[in-house]
Structure formats: structure tokens, C-alpha cells
DSSP file (Angstrom, degrees, kcal/mol; ACC not computed):
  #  RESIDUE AA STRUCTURE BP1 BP2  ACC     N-H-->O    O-->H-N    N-H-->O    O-->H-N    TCO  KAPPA ALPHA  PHI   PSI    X-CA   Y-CA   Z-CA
    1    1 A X              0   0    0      0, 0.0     2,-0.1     0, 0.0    25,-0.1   0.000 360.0 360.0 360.0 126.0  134.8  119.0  117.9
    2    2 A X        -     0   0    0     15,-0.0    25,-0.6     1,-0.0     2,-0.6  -0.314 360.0-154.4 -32.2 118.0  136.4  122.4  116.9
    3    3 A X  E     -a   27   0A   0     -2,-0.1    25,-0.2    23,-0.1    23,-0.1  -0.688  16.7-158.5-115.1  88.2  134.7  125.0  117.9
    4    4 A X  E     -a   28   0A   0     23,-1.1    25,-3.5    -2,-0.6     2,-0.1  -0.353   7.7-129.8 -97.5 159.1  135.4  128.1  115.4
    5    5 A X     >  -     0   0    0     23,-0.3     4,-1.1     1,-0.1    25,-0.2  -0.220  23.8-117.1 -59.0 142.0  135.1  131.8  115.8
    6    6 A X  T >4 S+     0   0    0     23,-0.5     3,-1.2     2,-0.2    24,-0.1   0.954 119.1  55.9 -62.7 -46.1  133.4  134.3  113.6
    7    7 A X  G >> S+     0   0    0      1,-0.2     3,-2.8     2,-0.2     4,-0.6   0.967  92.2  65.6 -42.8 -52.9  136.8  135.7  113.3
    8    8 A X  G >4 S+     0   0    0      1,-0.3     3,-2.0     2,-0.2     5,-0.4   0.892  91.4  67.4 -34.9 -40.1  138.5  132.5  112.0
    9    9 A X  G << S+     0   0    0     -3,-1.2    -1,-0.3    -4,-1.1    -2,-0.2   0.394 103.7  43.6 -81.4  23.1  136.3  132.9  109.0
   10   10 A X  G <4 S+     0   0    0     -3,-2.8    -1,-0.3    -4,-0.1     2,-0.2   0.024 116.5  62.2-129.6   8.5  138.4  136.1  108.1
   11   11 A X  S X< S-     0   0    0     -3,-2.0     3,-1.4    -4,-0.6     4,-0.2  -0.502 107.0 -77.2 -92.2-174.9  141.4  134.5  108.8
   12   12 A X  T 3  S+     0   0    0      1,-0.2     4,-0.2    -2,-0.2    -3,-0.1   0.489 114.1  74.6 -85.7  20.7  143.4  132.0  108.2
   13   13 A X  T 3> S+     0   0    0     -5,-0.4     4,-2.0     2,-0.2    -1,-0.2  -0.084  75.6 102.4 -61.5   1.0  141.4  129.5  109.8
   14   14 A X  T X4 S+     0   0    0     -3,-1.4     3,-0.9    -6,-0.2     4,-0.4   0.981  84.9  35.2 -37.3-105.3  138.9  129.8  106.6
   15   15 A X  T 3> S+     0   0    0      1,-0.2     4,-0.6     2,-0.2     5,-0.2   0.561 114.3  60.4 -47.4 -67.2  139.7  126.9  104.6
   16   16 A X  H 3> S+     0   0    0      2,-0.3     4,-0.9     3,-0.2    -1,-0.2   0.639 112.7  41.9-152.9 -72.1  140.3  124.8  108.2
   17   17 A X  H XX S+     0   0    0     -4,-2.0     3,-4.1    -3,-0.9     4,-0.9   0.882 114.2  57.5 -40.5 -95.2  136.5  125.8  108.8
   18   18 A X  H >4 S+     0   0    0     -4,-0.4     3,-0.7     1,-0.3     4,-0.4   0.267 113.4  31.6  40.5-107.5  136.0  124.9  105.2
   19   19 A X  H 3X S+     0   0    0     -4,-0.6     4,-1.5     1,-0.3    -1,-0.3   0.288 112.7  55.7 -49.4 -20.5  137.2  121.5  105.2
   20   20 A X  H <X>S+     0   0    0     -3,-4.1     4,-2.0    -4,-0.9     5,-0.8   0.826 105.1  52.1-101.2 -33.3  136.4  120.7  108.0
   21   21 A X  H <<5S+     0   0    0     -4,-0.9    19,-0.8    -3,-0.7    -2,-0.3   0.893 117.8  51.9 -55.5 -43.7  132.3  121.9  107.0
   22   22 A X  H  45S+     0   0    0     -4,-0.4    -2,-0.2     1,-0.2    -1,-0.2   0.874 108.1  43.1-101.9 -66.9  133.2  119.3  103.9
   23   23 A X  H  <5S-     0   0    0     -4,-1.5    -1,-0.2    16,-0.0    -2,-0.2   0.789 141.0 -44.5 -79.2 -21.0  134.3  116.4  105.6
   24   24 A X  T  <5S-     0   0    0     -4,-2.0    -3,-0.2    -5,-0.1    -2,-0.1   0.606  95.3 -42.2-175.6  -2.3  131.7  116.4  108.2
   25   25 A X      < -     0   0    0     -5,-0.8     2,-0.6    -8,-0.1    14,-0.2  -0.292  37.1-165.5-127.5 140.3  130.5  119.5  110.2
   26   26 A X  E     - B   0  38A   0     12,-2.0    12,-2.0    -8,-0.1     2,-0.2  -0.956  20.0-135.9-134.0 144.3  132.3  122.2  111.6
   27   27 A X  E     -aB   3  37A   0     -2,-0.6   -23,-1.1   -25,-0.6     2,-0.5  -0.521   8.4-152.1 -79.9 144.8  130.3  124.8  114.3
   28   28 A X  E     -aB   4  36A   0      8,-3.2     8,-1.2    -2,-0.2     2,-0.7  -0.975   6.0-152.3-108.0 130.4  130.6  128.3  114.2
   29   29 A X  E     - B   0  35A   0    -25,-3.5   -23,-0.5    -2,-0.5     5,-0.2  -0.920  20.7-159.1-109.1 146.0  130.2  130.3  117.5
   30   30 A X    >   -     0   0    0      4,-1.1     3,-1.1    -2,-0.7     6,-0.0  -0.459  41.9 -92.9-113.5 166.3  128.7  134.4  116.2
   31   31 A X  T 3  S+     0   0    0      1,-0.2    -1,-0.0    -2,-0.1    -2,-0.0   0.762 120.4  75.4 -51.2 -40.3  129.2  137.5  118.8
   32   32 A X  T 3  S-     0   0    0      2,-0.1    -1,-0.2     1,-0.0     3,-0.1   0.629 113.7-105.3 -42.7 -38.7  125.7  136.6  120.1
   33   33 A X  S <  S+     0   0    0     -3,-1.1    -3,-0.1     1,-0.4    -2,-0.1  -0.335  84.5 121.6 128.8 -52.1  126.5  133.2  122.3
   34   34 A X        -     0   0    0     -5,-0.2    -4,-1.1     1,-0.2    -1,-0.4  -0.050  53.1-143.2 -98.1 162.6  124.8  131.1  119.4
   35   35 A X  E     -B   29   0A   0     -6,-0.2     2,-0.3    -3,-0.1    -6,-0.2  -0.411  13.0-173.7-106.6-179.6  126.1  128.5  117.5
   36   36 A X  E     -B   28   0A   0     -8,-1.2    -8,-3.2    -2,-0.2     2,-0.3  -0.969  12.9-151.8-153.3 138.8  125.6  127.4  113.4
   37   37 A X  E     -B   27   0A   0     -2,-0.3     2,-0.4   -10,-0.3   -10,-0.3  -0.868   3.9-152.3-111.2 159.2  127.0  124.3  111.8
   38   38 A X  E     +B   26   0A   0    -12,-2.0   -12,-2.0    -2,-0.3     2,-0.3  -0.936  22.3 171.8-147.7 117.5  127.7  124.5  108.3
   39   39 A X        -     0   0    0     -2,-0.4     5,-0.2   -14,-0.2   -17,-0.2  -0.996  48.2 -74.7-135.9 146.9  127.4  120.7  106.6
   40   40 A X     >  -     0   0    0    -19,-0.8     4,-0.9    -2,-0.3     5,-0.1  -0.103  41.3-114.4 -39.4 149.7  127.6  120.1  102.6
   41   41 A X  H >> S+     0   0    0      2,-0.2     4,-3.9     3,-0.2     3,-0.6   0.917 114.9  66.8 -71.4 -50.2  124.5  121.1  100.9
   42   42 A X  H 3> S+     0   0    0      1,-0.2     4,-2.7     2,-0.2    67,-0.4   0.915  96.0  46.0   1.3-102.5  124.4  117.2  100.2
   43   43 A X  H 3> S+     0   0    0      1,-0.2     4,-1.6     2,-0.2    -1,-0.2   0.749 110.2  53.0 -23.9 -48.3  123.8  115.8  103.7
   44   44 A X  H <X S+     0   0    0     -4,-0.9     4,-2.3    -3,-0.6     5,-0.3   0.894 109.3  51.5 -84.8 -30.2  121.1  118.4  104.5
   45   45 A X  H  X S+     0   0    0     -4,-3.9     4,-2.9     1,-0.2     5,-0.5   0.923 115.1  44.7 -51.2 -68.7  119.3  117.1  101.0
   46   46 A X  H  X S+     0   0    0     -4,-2.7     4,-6.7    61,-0.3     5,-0.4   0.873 118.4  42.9 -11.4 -75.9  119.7  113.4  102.4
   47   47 A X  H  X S+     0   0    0     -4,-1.6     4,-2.3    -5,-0.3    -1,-0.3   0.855 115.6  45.4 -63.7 -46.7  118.5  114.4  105.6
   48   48 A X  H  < S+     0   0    0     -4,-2.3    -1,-0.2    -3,-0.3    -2,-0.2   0.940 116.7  46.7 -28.0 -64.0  115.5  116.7  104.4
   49   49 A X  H >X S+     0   0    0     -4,-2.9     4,-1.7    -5,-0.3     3,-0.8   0.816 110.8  51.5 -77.1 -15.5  114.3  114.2  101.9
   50   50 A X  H 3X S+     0   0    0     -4,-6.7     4,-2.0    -5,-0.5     5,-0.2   0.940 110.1  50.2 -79.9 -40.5  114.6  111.2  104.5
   51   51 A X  H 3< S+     0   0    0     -4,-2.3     4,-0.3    -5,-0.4    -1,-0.2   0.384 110.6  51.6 -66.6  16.7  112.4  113.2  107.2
   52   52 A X  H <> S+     0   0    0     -3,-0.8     4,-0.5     2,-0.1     3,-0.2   0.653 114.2  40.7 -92.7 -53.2  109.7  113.9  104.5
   53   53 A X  H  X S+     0   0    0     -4,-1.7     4,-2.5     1,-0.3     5,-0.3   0.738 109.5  60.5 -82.6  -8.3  109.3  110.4  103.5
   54   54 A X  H  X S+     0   0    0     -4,-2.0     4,-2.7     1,-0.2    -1,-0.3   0.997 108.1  42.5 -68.2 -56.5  109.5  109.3  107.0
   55   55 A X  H  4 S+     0   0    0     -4,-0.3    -1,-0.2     2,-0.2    -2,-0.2   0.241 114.5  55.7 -64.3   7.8  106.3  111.4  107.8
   56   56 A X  H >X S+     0   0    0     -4,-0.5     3,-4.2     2,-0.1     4,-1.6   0.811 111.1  38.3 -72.8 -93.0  105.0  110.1  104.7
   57   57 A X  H 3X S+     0   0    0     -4,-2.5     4,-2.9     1,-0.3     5,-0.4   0.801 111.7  58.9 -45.4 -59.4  105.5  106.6  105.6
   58   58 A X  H 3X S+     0   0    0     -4,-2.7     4,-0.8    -5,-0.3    -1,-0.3   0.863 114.0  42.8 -24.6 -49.7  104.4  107.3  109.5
   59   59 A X  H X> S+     0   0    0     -3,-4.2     3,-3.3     1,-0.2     4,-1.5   0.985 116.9  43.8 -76.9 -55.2  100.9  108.6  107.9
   60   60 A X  H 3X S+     0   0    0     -4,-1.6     4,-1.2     1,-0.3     3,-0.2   0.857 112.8  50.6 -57.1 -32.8  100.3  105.8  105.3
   61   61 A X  H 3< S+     0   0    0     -4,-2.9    -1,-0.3    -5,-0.3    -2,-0.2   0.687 108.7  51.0 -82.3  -3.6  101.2  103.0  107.5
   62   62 A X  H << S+     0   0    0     -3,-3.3    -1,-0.2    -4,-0.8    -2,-0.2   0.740 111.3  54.2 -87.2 -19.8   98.8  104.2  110.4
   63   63 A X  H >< S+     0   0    0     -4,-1.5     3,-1.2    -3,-0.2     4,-0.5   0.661 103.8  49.1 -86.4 -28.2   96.3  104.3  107.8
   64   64 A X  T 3< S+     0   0    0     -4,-1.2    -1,-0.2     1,-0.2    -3,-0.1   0.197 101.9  68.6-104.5  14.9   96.8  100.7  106.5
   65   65 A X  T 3  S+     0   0    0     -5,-0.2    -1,-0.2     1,-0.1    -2,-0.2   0.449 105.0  35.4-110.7  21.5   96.5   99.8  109.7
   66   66 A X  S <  S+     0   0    0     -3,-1.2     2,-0.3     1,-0.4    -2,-0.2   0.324 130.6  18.8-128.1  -8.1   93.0  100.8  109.8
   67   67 A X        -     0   0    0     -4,-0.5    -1,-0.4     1,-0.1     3,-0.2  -0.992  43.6-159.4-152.2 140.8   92.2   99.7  106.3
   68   68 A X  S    S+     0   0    0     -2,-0.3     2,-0.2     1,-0.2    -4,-0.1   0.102 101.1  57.9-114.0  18.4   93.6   97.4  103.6
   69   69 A X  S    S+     0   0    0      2,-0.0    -1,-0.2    17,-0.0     2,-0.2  -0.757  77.3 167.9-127.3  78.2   91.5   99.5  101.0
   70   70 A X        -     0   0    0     -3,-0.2     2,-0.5    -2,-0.2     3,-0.1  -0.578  29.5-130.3 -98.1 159.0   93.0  102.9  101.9
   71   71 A X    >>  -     0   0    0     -2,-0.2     3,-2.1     1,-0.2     4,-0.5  -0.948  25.8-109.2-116.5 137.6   92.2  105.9   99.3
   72   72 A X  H >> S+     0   0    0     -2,-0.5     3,-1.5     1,-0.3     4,-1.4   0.722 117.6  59.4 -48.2 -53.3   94.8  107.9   97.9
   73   73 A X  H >4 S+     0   0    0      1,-0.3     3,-0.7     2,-0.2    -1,-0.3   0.727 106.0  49.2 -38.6 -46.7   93.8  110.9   99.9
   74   74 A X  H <4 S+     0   0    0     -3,-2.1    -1,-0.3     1,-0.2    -2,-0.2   0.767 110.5  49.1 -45.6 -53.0   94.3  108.9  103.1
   75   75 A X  H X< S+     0   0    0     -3,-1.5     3,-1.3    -4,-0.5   -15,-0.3   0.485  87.9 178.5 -65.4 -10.4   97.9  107.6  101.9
   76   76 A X  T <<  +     0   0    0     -4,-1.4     5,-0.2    -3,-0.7    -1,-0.2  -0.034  63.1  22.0  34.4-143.9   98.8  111.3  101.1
   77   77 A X  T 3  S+     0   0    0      1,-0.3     2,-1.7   -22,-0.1     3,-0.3   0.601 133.1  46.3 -24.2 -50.7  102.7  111.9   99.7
   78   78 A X  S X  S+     0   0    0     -3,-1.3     3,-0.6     1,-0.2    -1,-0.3  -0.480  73.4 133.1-108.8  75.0  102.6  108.0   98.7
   79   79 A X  G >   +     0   0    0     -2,-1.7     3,-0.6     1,-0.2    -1,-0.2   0.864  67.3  75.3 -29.1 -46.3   99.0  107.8   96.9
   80   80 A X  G >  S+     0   0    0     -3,-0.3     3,-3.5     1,-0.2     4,-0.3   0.682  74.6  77.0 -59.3 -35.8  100.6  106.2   94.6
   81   81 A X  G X  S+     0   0    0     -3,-0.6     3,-1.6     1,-0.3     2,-1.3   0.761  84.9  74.2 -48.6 -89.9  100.4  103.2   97.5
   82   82 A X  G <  S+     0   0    0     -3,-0.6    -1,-0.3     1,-0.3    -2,-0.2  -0.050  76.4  64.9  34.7 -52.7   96.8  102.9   96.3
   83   83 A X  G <  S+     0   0    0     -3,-3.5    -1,-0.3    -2,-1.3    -2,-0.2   0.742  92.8  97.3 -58.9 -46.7   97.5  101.1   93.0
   84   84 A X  S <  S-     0   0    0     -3,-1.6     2,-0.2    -4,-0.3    39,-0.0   0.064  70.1-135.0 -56.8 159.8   99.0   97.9   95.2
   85   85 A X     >  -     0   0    0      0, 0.0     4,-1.6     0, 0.0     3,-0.5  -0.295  52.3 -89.9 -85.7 175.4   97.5   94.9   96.3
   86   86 A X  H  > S+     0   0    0      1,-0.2     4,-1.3     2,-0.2    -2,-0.1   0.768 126.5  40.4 -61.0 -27.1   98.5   94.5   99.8
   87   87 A X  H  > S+     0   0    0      2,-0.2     4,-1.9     3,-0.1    -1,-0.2   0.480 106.7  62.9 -94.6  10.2  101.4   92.8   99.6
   88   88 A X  H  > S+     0   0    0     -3,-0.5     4,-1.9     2,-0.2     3,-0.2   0.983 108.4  43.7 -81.2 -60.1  102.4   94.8   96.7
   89   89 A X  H  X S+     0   0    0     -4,-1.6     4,-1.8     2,-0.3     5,-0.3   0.878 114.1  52.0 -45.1 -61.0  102.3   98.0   99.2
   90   90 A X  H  X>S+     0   0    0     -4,-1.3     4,-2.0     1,-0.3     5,-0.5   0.924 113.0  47.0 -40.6 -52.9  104.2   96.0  102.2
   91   91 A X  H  X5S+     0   0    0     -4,-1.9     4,-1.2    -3,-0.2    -2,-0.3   0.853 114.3  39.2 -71.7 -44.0  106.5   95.2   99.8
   92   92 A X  H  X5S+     0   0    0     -4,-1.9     4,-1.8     2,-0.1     3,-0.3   0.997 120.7  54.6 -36.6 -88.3  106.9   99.0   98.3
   93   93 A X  H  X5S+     0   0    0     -4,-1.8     4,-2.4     1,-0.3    -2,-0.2   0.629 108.7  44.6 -21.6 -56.7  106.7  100.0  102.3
   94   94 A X  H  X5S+     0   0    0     -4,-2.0     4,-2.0    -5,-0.3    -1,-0.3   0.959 112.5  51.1 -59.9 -73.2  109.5   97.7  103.3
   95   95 A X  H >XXS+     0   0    0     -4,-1.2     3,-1.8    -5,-0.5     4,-1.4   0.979 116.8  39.9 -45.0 -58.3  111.9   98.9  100.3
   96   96 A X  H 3X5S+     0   0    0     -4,-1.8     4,-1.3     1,-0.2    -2,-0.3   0.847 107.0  60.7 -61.6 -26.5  111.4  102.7  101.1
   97   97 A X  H 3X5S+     0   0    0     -4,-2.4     4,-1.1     1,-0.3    -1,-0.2   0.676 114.7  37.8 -87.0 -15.4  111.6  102.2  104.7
   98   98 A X  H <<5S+     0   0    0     -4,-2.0    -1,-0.3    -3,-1.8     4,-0.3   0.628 106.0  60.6 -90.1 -26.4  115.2  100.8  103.8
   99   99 A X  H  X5S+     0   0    0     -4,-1.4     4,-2.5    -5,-0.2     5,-0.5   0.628 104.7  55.5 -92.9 -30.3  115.9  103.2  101.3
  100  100 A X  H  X<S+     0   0    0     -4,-1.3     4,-2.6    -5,-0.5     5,-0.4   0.926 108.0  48.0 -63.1 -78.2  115.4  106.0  104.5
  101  101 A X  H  X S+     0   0    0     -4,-1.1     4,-1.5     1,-0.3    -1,-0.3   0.622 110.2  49.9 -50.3  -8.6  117.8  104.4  106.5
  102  102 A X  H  > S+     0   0    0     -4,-0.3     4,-2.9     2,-0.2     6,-0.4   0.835 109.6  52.6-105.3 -55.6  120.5  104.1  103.9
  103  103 A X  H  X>S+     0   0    0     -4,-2.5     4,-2.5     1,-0.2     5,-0.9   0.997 109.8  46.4 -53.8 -50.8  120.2  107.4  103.0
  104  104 A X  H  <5S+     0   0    0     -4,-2.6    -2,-0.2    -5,-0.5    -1,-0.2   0.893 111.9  46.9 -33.8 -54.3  120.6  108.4  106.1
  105  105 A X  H  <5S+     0   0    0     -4,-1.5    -1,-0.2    -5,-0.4    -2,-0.2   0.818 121.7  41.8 -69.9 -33.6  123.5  106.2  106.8
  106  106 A X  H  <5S-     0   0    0     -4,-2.9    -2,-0.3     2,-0.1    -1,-0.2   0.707  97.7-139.2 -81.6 -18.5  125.1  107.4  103.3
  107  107 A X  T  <5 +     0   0    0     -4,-2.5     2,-0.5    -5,-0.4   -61,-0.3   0.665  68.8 119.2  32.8  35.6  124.0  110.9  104.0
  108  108 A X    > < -     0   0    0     -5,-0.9     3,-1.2    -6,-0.4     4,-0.4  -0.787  58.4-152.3-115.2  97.6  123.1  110.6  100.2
  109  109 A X  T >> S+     0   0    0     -2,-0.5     3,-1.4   -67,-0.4     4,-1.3   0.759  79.0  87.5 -49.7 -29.7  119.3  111.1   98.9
  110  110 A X  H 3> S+     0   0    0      1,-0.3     4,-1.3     2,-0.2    -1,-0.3   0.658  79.5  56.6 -74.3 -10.0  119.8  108.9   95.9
  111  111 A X  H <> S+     0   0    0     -3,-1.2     4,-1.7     2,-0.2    -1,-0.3   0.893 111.3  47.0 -48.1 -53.9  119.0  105.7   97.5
  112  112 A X  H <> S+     0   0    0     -3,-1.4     4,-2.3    -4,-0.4    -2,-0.2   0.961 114.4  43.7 -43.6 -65.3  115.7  107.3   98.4
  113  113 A X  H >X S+     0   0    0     -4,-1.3     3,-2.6     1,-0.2     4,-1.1   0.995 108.4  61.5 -50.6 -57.7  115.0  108.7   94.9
  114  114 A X  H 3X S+     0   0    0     -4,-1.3     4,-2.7     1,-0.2    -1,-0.2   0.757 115.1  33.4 -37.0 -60.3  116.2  105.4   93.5
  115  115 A X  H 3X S+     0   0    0     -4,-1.7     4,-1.3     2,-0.2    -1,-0.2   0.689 116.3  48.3 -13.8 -70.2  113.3  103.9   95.4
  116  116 A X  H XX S+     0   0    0     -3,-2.6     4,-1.6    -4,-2.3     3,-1.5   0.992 114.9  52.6 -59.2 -70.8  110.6  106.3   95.4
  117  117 A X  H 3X S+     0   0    0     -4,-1.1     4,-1.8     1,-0.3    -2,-0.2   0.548 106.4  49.0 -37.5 -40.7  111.3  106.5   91.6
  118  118 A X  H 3X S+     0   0    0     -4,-2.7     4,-2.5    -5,-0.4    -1,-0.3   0.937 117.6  40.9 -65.7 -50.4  111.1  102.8   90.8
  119  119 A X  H <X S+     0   0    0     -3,-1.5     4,-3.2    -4,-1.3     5,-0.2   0.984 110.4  58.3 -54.2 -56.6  107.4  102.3   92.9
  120  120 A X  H  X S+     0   0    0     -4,-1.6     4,-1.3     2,-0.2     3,-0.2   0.969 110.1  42.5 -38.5 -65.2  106.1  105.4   91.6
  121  121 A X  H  X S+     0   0    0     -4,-1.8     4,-1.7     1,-0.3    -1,-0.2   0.882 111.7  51.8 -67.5 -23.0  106.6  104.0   88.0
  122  122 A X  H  X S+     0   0    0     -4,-2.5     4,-1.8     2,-0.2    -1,-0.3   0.829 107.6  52.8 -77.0 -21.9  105.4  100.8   88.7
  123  123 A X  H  < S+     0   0    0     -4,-3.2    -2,-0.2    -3,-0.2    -1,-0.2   0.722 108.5  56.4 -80.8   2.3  102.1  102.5   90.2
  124  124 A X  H  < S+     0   0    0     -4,-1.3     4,-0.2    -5,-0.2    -2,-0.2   0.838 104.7  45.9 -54.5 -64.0  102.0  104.1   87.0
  125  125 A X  H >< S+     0   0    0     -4,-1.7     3,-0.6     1,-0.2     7,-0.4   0.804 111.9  52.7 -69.4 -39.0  102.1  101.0   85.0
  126  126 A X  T 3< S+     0   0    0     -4,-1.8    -1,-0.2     1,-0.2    -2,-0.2   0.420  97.2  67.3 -86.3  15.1   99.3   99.3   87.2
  127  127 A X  T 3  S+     0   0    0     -3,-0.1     2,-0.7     1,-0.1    -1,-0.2   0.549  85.2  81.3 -92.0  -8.7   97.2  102.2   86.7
  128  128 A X  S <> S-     0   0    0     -3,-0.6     4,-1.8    -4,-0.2     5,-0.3  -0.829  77.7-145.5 -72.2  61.5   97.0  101.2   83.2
  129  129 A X  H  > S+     0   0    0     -2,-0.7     4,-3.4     2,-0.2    -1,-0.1   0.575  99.9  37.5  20.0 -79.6   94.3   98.4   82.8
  130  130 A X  H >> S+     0   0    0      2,-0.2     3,-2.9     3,-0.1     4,-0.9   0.940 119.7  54.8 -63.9-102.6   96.0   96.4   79.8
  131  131 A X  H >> S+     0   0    0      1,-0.3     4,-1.9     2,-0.2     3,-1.5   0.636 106.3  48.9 -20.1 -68.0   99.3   97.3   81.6
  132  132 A X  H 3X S+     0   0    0     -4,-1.8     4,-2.3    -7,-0.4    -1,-0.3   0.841 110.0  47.6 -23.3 -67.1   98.1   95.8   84.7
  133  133 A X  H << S+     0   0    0     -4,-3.4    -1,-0.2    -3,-2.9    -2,-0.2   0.454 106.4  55.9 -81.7  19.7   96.8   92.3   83.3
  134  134 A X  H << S+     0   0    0     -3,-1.5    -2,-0.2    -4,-0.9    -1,-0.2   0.771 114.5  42.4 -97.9 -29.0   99.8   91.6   81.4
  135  135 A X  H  < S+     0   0    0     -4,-1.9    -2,-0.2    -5,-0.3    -3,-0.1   0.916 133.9  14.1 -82.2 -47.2  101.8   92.1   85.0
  136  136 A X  S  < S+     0   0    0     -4,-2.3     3,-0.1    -5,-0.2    -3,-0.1   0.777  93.3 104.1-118.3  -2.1   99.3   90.2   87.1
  137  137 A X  S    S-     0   0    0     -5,-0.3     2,-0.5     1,-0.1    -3,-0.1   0.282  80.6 -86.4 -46.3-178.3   97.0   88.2   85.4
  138  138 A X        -     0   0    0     -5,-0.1     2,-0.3     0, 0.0    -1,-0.1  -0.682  38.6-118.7 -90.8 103.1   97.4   84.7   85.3
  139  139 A X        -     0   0    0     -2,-0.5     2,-0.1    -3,-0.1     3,-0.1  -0.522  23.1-144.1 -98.9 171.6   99.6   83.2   82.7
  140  140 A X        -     0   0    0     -2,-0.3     4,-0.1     1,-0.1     3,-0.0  -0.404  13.5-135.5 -96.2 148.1   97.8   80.6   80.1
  141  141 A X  S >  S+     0   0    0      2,-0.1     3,-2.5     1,-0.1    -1,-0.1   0.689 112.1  63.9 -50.0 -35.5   99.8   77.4   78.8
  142  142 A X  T 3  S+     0   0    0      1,-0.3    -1,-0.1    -3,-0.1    -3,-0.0   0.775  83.9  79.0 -74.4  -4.6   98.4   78.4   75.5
  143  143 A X  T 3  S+     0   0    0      2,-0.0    -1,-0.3    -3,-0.0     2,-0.3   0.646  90.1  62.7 -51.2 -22.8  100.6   81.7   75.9
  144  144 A X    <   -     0   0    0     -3,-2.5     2,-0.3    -4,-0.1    -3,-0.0  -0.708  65.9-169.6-103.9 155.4  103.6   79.9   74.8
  145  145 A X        -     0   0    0     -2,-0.3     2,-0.6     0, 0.0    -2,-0.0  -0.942  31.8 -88.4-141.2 165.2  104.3   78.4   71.9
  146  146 A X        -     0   0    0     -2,-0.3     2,-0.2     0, 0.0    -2,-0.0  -0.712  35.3-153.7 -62.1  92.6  107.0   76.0   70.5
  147  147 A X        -     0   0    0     -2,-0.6     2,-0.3     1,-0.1     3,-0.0  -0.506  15.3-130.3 -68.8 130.3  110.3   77.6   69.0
  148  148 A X        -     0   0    0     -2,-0.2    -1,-0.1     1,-0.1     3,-0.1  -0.689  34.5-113.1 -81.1 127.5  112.2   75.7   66.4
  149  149 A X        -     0   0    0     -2,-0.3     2,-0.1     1,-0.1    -1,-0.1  -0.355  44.2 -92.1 -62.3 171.5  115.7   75.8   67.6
  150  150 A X        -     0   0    0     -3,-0.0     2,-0.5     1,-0.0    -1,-0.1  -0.365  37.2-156.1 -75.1 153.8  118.0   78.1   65.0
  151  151 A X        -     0   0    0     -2,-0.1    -1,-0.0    -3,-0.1    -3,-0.0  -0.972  26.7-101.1-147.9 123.6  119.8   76.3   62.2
  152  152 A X        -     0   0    0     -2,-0.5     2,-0.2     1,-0.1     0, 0.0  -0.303  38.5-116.8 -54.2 149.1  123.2   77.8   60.3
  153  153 A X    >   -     0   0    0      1,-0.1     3,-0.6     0, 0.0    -1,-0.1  -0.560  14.1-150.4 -82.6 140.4  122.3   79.4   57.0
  154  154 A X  T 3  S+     0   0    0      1,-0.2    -1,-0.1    -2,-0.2    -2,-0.1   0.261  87.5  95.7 -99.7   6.2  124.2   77.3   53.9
  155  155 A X  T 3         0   0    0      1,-0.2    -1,-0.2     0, 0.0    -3,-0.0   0.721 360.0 360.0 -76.5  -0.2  123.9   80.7   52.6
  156  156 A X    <         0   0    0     -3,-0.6    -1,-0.2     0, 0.0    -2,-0.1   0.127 360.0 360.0 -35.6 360.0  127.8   81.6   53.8
């Protein structure tokens, strides 16, 4: 690894730093002794939003290991966990816990959002009564009915 100067960044070692911050981190050493790395604003999102949901997931899952009725307050960031049945929550747990590492490995949040974003709206929708028994109720024979297949119109 390169190890650049505060001068370089008033030289022509600029873009070099640059590029090199772009394509995966480049160090700076200051007048002081200490060093700075400079990585795309990207990367640190990635990396921010996978250590929040990690310590997310770290609380909720210590919590459902003490309860299988947990109360939102208890699940904190993921309340939302609340809405689930148990395996509905394992199964949410599971996904995000995948969705971390991939961001992580991509150094890209949207795997994450994608994730969060999808559970979140489904605890949305089972927070909804009606919504709720159409998703887990029980379905009926008498819910279906017989379709006549379709028949060309002479009406051409």
C-alpha cells in the first residue's frame, strides 16, 4: 500500500491519491505522525449501514432468545420483528443477516435497503387485520370457483 504525503496532495501525485482513494483506499500520512484513509463515500455508507443493522440484529436476536413473544420495544431498530410469527421473524432474521454480509462483500448498501425495505413492508401489511387474513388464513375449497375456458368471438 502507497503511503502518500500531505504534499502529494498539492502535487502532481493528486489524482494518483485520487484514484487510488476511488478504486479502493489510499492513506494519507499529515505533518503530525497520523495517518487518514480516504475511501468512496459509498463504501463508508455500506459499511455504516451494515454495523447499525448488525447491532440491531445482535439486540433482537438475544432477545428472541429469551422470548418468542418479544415486544417491539425489546426488538428496538427491527420492531417491526414483532408483526411475525416465529418463523416468519427467523426467516426475515436469516434474509437480513445475509443481506449484511453482501453488503459488506459488495461494499454497496443496496442489498441491505433492498432487504430491510421488503420486511418492513410486509410488517406493514400484517399489521393490517383484513391484510393479514388474506396472507395467512387458511384457504377454503369454496374460494375457488370454476372458469369456463375462453372461446374466439365470431364477431371478427
Amino acid at each position: 500500500m502507497v503511503m502518500f504525503q500531505v504534499s502529494d496532495l498539492a502535487g502532481a501525485r493528486r489524482r494518483e491519491f485520487l484514484d487510488e482513494a476511488k478504486r479502493s483506499s489510499a492513506s494519507l500520512r499529515d505533518t503530525d505522525g497520523s495517518v487518514l484513509i480516504m475511501l468512496a463515500a459509498q463504501r463508508i455508507a455500506a459499511l455504516h449501514e451494515a454495523v447499525a443493522v448488525t447491532t440491531q440484529l445482535f439486540t433482537a436476536e438475544a432477545v428472541l432468545a429469551r422470548t418468542s413473544s418479544p415486544t417491539p420495544v425489546e426488538l428496538g431498530g427491527l420492531a417491526w420483528l414483532a408483526e411475525f410469527d416465529p418463523d416468519d421473524r427467523a426467516e426475515a432474521l436469516a434474509e437480513i443477516r445475509n443481506a449484511v454480509v453482501l453488503t459488506v462483500a459488495s461494499e454497496d448498501p443496496a442489498p441491505l435497503r433492498e432487504a430491510l425495505h421488503a420486511w418492513v413492508t410486509t410488517a406493514a401489511v400484517m399489521r393490517d387485520e383484513a391484510r393479514r387474513a388474506v396472507h395467512i388464513g387458511s384457504v377454503q375449497d369454496s374460494a375457488f370457483v370454476e372458469v369456463v375456458a375462453p372461446r374466439s368471438s365470431d364477431d371478427g
